[in-house]
C-alpha positions as CSV (number, residue, x, y, z in Angstrom):
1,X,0.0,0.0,0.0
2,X,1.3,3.4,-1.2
3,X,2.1,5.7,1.5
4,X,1.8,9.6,1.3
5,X,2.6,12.6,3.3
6,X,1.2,16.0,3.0
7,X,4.2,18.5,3.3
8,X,1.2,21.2,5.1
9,X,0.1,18.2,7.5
10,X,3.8,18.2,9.0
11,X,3.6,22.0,9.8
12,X,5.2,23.4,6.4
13,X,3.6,26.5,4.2
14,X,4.3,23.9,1.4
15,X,2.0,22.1,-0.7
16,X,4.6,19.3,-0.9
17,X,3.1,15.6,-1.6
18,X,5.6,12.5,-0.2
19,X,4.6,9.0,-2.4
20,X,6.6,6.1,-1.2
21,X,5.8,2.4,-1.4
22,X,7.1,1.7,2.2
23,X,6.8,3.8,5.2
24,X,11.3,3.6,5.2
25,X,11.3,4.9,1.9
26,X,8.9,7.3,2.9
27,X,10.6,8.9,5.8
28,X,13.6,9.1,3.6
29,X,11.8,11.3,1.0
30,X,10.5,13.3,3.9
31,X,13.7,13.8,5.3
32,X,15.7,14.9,2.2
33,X,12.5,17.1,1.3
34,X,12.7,18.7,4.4
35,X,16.6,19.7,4.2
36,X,16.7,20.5,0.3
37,X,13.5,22.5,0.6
38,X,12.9,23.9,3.5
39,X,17.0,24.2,4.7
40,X,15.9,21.7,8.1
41,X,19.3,20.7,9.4
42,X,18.5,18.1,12.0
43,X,15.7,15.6,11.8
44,X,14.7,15.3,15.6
45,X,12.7,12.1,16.9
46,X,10.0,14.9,17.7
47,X,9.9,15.8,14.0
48,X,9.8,11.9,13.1
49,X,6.9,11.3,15.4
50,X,4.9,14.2,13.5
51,X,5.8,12.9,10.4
52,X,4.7,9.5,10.7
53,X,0.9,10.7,12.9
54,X,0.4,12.6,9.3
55,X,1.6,9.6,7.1
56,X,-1.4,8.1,4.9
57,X,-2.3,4.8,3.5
58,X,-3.0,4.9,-0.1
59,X,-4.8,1.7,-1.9
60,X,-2.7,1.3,-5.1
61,X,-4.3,3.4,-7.8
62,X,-6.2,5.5,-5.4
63,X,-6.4,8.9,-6.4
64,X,-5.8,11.5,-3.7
65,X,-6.4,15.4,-3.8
C-alpha cells in the first residue's frame, strides 16, 4: 500500500506531496525534502513522530487530492 505525506500536514507553508511504497522509503523522502527545501538541518525524533501521525495509506491506484 502506497504511503503519502502532506508537506502542510507536517507543519510546512508547502504544498509538498511525499509517495513512497514503504513507510522507510517514505521517511527518507520526507527527510531529504525537508533539508533541500525547507534548509531543516536536523531531523529530531519529535519531528519523526509528526511525520509519521500525518503519514497516509493509499490503496494502489487510489487517487488523492
Amino acid at each position: 500500500m502506497e504511503k503519502v505525506i502532506y508537506c502542510r500536514d507536517v507543519g510546512f507553508d508547502c504544498n509538498g506531496v511525499i509517495r513512497a511504497k514503504s513507510e522507510e522509503e517514505a521517511m527518507q523522502l520526507a527527510a531529504e525534502h525537508a533539508t533541500t527545501v525547507h534548509g531543516v538541518k536536523e531531523i529530531t525524533p519529535e519531528m519523526v513522530t509528526k511525520i509519521k501521525s500525518v503519514m497516509q495509506e493509499n490503496p494502489e491506484g487510489h487517487v488523492m487530492t
